[in-house]
C-alpha atoms as an extended CHARMM CRD file, in Angstrom:
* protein
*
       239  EXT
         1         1  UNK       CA            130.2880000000       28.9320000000       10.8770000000  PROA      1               0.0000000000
         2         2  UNK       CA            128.9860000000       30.4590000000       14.2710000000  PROA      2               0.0000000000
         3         3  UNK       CA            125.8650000000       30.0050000000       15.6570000000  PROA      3               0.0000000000
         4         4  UNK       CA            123.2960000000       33.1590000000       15.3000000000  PROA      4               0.0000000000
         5         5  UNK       CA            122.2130000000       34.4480000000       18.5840000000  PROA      5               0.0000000000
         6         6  UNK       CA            118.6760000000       32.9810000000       18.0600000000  PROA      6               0.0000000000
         7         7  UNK       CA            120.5300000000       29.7200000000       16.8020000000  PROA      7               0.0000000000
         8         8  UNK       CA            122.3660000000       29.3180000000       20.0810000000  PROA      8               0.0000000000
         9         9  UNK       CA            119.1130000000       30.1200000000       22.2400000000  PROA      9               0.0000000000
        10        10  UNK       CA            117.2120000000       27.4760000000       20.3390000000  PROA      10              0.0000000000
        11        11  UNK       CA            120.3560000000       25.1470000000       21.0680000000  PROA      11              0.0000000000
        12        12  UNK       CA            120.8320000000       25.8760000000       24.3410000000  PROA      12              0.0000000000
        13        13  UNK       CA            116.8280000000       25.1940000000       25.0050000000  PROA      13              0.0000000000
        14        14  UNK       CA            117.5810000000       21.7680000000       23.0340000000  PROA      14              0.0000000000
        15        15  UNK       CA            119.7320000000       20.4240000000       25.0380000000  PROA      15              0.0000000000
        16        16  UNK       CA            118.1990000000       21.6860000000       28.2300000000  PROA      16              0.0000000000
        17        17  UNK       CA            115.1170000000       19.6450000000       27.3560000000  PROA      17              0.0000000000
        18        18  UNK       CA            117.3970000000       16.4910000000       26.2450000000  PROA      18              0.0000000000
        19        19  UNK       CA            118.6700000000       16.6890000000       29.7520000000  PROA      19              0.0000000000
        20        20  UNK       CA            115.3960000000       16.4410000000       31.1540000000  PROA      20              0.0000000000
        21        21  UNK       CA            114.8300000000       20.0350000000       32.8630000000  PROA      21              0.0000000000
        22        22  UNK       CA            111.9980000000       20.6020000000       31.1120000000  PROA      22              0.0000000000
        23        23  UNK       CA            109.6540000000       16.9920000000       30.7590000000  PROA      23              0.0000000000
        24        24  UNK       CA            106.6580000000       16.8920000000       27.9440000000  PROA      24              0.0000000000
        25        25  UNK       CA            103.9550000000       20.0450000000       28.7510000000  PROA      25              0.0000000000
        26        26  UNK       CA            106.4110000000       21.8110000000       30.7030000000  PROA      26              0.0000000000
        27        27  UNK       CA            106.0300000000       25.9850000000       30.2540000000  PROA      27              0.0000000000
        28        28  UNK       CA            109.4960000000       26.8250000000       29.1450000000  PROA      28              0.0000000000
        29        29  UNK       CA            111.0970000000       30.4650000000       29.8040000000  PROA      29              0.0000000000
        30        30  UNK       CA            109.1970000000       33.2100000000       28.7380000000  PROA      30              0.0000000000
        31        31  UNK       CA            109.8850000000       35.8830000000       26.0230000000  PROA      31              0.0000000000
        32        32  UNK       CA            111.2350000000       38.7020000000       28.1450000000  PROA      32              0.0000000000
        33        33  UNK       CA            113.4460000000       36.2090000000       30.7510000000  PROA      33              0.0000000000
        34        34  UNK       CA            115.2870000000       35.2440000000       27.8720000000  PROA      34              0.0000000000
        35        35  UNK       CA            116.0340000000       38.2210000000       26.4000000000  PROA      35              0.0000000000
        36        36  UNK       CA            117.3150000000       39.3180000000       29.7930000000  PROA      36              0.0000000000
        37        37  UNK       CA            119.3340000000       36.2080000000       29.9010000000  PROA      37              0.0000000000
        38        38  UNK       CA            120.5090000000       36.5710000000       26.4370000000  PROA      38              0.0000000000
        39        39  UNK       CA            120.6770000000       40.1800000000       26.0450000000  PROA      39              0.0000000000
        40        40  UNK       CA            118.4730000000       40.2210000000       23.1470000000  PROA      40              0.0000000000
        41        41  UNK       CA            115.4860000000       41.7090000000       21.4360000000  PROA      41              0.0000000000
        42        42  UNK       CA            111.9810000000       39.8000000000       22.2070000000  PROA      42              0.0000000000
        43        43  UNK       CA            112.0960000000       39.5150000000       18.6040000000  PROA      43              0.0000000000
        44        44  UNK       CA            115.2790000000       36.8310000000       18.4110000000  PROA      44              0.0000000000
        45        45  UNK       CA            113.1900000000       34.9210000000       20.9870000000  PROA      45              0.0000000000
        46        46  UNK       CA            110.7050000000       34.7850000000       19.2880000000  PROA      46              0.0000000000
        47        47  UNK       CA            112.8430000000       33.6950000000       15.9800000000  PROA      47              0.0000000000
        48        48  UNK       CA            114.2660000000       31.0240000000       18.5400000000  PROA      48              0.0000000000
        49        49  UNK       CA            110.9120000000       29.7260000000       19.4330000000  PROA      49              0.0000000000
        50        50  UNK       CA            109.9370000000       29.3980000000       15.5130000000  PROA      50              0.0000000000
        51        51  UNK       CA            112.7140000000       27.2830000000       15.1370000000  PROA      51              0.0000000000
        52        52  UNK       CA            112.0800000000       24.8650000000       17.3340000000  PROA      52              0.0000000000
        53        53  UNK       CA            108.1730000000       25.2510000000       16.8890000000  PROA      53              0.0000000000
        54        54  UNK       CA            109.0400000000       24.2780000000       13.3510000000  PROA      54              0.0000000000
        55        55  UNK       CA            111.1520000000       21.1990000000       14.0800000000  PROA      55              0.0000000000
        56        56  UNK       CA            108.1310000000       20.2000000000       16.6130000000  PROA      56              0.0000000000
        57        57  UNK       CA            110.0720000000       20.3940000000       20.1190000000  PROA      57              0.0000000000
        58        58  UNK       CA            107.7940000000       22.8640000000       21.8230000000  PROA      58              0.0000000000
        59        59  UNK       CA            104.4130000000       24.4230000000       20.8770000000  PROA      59              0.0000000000
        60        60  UNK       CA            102.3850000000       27.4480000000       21.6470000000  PROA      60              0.0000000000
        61        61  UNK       CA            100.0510000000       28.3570000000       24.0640000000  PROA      61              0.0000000000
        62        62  UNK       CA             97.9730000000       30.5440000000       24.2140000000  PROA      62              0.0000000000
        63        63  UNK       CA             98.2440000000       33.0630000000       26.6720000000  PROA      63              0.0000000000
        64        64  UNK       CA            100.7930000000       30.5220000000       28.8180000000  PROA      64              0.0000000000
        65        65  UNK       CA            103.6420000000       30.8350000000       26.2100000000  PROA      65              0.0000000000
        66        66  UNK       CA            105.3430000000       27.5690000000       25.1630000000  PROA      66              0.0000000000
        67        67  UNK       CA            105.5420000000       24.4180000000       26.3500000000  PROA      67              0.0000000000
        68        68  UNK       CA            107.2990000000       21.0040000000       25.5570000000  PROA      68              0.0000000000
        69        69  UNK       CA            105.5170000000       18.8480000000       23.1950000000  PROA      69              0.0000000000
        70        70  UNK       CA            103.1540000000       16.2370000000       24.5220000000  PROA      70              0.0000000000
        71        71  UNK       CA            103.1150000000       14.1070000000       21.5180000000  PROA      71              0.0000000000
        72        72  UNK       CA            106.4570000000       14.3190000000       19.1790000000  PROA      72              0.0000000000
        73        73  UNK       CA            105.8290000000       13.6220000000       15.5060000000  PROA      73              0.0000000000
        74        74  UNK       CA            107.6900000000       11.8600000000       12.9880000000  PROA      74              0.0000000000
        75        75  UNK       CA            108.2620000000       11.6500000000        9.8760000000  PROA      75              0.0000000000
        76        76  UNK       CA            107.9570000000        8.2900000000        7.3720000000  PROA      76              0.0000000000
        77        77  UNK       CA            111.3640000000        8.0440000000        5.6080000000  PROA      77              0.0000000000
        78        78  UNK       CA            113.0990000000       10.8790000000        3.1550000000  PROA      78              0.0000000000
        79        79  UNK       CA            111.4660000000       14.2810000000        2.0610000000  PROA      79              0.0000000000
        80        80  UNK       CA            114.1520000000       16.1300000000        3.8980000000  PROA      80              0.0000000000
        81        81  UNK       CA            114.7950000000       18.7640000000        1.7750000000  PROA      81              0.0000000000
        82        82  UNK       CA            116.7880000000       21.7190000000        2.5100000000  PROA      82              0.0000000000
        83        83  UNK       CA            113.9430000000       24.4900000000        4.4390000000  PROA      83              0.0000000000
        84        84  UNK       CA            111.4640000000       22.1370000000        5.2760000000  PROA      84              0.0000000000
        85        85  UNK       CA            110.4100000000       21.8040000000        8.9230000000  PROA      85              0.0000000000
        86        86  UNK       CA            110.6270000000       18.6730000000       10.6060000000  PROA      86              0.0000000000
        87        87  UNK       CA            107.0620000000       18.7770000000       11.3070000000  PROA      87              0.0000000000
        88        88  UNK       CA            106.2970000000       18.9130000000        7.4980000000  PROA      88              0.0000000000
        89        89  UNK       CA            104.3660000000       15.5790000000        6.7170000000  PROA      89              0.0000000000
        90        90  UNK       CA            104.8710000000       14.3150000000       10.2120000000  PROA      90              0.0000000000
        91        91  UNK       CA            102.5980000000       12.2200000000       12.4410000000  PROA      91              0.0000000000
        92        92  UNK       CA            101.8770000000       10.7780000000       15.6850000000  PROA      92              0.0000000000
        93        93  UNK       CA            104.7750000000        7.7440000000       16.1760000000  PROA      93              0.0000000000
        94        94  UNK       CA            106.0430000000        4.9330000000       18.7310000000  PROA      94              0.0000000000
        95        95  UNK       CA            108.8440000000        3.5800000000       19.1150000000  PROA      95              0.0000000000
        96        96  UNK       CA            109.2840000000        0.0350000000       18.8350000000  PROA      96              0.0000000000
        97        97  UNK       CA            111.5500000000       -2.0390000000       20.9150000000  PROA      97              0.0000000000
        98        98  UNK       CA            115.2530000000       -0.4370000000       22.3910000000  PROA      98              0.0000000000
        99        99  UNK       CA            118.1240000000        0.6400000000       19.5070000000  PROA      99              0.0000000000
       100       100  UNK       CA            120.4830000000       -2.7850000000       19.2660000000  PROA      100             0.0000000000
       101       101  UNK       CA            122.9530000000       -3.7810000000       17.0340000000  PROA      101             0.0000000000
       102       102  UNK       CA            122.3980000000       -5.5980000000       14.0660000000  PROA      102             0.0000000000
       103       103  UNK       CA            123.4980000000       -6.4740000000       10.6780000000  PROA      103             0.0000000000
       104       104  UNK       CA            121.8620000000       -4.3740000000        8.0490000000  PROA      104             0.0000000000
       105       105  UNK       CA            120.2610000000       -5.6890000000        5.5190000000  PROA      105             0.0000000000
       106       106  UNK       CA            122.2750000000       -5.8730000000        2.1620000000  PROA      106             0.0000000000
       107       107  UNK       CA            120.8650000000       -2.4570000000        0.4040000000  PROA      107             0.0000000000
       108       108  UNK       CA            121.9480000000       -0.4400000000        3.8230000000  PROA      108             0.0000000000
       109       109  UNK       CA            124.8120000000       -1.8360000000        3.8870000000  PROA      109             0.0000000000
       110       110  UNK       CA            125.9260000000       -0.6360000000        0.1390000000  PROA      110             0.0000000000
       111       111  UNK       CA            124.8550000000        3.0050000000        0.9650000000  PROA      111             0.0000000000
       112       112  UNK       CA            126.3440000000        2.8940000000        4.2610000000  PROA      112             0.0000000000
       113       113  UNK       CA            129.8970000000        1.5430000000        3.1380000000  PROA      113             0.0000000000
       114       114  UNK       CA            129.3590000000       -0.9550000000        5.5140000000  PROA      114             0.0000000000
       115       115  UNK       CA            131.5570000000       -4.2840000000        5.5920000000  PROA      115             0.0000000000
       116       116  UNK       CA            130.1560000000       -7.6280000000        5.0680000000  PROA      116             0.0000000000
       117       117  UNK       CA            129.4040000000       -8.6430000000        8.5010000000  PROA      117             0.0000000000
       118       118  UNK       CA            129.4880000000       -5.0060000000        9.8130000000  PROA      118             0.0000000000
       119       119  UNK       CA            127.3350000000       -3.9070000000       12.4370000000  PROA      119             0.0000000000
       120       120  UNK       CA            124.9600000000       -0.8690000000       12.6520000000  PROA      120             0.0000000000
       121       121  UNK       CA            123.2560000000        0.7090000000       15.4440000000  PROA      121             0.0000000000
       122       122  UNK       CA            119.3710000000        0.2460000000       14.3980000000  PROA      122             0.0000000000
       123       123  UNK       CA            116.6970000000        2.6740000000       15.6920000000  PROA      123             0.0000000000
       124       124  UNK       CA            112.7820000000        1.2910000000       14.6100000000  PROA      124             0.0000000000
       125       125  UNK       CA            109.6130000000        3.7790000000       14.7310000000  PROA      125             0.0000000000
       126       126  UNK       CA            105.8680000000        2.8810000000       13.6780000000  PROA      126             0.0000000000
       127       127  UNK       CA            104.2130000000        6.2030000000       12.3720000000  PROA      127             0.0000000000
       128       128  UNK       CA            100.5050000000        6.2350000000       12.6360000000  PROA      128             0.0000000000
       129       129  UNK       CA             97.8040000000        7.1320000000       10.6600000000  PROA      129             0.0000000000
       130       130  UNK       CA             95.3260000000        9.5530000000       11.8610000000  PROA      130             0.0000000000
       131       131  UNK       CA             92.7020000000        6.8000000000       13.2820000000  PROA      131             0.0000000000
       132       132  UNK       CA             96.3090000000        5.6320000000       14.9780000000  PROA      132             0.0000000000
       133       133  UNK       CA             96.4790000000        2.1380000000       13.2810000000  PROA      133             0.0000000000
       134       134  UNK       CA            100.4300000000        1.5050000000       11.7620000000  PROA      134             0.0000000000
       135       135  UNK       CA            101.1450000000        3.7220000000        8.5990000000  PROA      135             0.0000000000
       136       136  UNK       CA            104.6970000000        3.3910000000        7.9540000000  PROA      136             0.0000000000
       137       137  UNK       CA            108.0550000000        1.2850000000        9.9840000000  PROA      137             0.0000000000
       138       138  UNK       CA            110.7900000000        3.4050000000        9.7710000000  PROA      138             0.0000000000
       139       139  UNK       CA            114.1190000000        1.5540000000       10.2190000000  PROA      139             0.0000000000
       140       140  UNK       CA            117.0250000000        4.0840000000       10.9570000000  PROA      140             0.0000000000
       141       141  UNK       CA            120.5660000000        2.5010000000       10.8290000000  PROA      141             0.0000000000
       142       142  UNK       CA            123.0530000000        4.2770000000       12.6340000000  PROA      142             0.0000000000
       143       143  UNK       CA            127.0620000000        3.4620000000       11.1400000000  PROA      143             0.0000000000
       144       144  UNK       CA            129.5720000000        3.2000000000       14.0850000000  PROA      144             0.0000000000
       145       145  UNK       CA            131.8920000000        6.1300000000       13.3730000000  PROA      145             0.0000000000
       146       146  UNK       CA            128.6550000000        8.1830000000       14.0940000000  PROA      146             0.0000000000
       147       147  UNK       CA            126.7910000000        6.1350000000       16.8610000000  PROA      147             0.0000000000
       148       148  UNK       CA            129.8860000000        6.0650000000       19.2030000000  PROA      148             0.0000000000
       149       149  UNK       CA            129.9210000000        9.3900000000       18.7690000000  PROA      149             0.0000000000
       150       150  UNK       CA            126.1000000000       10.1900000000       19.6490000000  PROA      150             0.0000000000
       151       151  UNK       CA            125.0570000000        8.5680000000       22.7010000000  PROA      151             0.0000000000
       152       152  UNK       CA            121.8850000000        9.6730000000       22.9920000000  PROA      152             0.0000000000
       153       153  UNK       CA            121.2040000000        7.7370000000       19.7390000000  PROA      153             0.0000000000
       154       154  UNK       CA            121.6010000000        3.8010000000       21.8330000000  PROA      154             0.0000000000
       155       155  UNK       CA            118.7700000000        4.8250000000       24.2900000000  PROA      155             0.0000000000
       156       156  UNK       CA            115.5710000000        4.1420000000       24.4240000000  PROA      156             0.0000000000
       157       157  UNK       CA            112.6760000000        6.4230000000       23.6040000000  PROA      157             0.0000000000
       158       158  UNK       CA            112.5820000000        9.8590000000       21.1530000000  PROA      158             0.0000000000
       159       159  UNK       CA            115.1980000000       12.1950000000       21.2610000000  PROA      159             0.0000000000
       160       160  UNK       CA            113.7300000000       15.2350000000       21.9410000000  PROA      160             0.0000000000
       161       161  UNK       CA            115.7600000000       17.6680000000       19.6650000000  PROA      161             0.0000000000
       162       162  UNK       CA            115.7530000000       15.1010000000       16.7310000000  PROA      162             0.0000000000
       163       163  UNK       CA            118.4180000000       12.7410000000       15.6910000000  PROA      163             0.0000000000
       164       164  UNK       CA            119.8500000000       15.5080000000       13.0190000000  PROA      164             0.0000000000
       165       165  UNK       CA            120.8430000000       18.0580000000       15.7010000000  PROA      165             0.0000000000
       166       166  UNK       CA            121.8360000000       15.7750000000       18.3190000000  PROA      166             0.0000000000
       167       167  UNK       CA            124.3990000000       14.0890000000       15.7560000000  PROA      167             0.0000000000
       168       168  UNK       CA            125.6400000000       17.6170000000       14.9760000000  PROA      168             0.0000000000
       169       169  UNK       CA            126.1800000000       18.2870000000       18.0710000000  PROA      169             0.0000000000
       170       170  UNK       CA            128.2150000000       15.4330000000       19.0800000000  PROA      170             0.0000000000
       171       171  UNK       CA            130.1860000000       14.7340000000       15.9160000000  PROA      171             0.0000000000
       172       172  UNK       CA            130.3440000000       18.2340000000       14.2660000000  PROA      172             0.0000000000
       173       173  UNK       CA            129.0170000000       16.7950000000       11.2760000000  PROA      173             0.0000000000
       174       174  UNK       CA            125.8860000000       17.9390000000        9.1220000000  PROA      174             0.0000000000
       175       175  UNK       CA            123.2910000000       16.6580000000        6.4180000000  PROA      175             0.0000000000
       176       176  UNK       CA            124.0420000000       18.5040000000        3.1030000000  PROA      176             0.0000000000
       177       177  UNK       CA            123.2300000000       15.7910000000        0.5700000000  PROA      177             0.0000000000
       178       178  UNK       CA            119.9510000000       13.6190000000        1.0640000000  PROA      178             0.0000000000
       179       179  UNK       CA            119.1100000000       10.7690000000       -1.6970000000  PROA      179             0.0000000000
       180       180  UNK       CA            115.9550000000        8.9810000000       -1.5620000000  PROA      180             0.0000000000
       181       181  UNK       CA            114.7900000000        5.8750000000       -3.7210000000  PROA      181             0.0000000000
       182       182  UNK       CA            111.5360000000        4.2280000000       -3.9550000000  PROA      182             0.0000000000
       183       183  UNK       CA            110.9220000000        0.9330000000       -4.6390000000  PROA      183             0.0000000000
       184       184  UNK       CA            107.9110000000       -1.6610000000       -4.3840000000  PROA      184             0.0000000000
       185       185  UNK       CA            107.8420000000       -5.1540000000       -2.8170000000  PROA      185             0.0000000000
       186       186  UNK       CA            106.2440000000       -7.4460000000       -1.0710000000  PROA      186             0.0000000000
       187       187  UNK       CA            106.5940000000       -7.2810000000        2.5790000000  PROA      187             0.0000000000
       188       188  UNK       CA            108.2270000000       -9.9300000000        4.1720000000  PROA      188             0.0000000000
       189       189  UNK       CA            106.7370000000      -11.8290000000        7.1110000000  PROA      189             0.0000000000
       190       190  UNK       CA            107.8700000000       -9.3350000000       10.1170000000  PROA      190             0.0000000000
       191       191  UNK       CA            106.6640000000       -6.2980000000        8.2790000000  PROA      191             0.0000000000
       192       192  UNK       CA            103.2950000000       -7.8930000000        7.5610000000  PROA      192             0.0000000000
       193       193  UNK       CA            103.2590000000       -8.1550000000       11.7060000000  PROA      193             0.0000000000
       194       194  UNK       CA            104.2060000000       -4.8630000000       12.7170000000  PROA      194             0.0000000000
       195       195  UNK       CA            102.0090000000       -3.4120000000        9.7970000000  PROA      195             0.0000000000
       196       196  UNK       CA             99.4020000000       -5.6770000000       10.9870000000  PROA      196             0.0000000000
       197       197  UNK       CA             98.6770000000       -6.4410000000        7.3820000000  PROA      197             0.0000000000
       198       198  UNK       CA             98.4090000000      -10.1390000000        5.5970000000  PROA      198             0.0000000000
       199       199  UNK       CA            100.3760000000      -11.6100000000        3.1390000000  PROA      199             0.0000000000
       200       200  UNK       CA            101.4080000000      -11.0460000000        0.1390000000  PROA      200             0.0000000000
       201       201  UNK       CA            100.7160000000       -7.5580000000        0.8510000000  PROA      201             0.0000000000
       202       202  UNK       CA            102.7020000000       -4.8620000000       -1.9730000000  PROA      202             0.0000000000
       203       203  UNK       CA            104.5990000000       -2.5020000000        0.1510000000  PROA      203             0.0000000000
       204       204  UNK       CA            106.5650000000        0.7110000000       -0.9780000000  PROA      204             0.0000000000
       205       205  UNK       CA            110.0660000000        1.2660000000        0.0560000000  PROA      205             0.0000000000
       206       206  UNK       CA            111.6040000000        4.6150000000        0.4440000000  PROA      206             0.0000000000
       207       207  UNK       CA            115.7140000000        4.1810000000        0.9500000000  PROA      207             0.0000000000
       208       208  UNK       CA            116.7590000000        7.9300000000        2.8870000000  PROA      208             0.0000000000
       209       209  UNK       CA            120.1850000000        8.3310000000        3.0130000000  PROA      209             0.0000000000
       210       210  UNK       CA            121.6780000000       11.7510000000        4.2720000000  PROA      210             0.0000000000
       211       211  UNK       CA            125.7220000000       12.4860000000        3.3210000000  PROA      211             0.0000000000
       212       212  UNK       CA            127.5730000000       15.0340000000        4.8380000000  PROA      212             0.0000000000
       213       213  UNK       CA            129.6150000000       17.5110000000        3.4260000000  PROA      213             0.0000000000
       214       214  UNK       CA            132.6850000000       14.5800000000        2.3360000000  PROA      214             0.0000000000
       215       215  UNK       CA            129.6450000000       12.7330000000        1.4600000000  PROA      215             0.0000000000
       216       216  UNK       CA            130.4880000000       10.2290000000        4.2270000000  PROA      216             0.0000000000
       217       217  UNK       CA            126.5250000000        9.1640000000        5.4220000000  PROA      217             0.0000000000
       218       218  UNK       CA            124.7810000000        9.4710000000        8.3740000000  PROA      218             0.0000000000
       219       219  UNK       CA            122.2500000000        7.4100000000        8.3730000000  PROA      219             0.0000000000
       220       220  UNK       CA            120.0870000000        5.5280000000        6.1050000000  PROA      220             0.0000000000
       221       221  UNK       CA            116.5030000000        5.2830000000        6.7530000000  PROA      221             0.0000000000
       222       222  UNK       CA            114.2960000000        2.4240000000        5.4390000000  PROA      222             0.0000000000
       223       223  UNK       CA            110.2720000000        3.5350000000        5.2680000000  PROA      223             0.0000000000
       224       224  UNK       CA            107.9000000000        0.5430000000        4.5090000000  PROA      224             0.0000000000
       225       225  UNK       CA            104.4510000000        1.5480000000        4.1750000000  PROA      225             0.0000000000
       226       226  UNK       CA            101.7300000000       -0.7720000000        2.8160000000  PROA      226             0.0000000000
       227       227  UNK       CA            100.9170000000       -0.3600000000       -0.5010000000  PROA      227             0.0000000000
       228       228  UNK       CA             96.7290000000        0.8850000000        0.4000000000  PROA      228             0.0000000000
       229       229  UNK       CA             98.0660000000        4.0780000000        1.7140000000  PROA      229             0.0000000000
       230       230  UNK       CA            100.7950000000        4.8320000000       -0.0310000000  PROA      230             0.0000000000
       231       231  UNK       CA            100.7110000000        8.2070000000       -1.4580000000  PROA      231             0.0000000000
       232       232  UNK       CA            103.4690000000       10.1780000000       -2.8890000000  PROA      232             0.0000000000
       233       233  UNK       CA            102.8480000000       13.6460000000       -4.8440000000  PROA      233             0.0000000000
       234       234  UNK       CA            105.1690000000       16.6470000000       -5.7230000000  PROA      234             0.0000000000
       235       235  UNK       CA            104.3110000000       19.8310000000       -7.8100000000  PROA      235             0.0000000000
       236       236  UNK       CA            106.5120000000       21.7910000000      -10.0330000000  PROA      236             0.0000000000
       237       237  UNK       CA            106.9380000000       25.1260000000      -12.5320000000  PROA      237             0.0000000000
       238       238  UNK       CA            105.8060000000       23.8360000000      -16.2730000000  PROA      238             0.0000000000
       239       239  UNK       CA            106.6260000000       26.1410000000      -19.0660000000  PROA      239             0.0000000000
């Protein structure tokens, strides 16, 4: 399916900050340049802006217009439903060491049809809590068939436009299908360090997986989060 107009403007502006033309705090192009360039209304600028406002790659200011985010956010593991932005439940985040690979563990690898033995690319983010101490380690694992494909994926440091829309751009291939399983443990010895909590120390486990349409997957996403701020709450119609 083609890209709406406002669709392709938000694109375009993704990939012009991925390539570094516009850096974190940069002003990007205003309302009425872009509709010139574009040959659109203000109006499907402004849609364009929402989007990416939404998925946290620029924000507004006032009386400057928008900028690139300073500070992206993240978030944990799963919760990616269908119309939720990628801001929703996110938080401050570093990354932690340079993407490598590795031999998942043995619950990625099930989910991920891996082989025994069978490599992954492995992407690892701390998300902070608000007084910025460690709140969550987010292990992403990366099969090959997609991280050959999606360069940007083996570099260091965030991707600006988000993982999701840089895979779809490279490989043509898109999340329709997300499964998420929680589970509690106790964290194991390198966990406890990067959580900078002692052991035994209960941990819950959210397992994110994302399929695509021939429910091939993506990615799986491991989200350990000590068991003292875990939270996890959902509302629904009764009756």
């Amino acid at each position: 399916m083609p890209l709406l107009k406002y669709e392709q403007i938000a694109e375009d502006l993704r990939i012009r900050i991925a390539n570094g033309e516009f850096g974190p705090g940069d002003l990007l192009p205003s309302g009425r340049d872009l509709a010139e360039q574009w040959s659109v209304s203000r109006a499907t600028v402004v849609k364009a802006y929402d989007v990416l406002r939404n998925d946290g790659v620029v924000v507004a200011r006032q009386g400057a217009g928008f900028t690139v985010v300073e500070f992206p956010v993240a978030r944990p593991a799963g919760g990616r439903r269908a119309g939720t932005a990628r801001v929703a439940g996110g938080a401050p985040f570093r990354r932690l060491g340079t993407p490598d690979w590795a031999v998942p563990p043995e619950r990625v690898v099930g989910v991920l049809g891996l082989e025994p033995g069978e490599t992954a690319l492995r992407r690892m983010r701390m998300v902070l809590l608000e007084d910025g101490s460690p709140g969550t380690l987010v292990t992403a694992w990366f099969p090959a068939e997609v991280a050959n494909l999606a360069p940007r994926l083996s570099l260091p440091g965030p991707i600006p436009e988000g993982t999701t829309h840089h895979v779809r751009r490279e490989t043509g291939r898109s999340p329709v299908e997300g499964v998420d399983i929680t589970t509690v443990r106790l964290a194991d010895e390198e966990e406890s360090r990067l959580l900078e909590v002692e052991r035994p120390e209960a941990v819950a486990v959210v397992l994110h997986v994302a399929y695509d349409g021939e429910r091939r997957s993506l990615v799986c996403e491991e989200g350990v989060t000590p068991s003292r701020v875990f939270e996890q709450s959902d509302s629904y119609p009764m009756g």
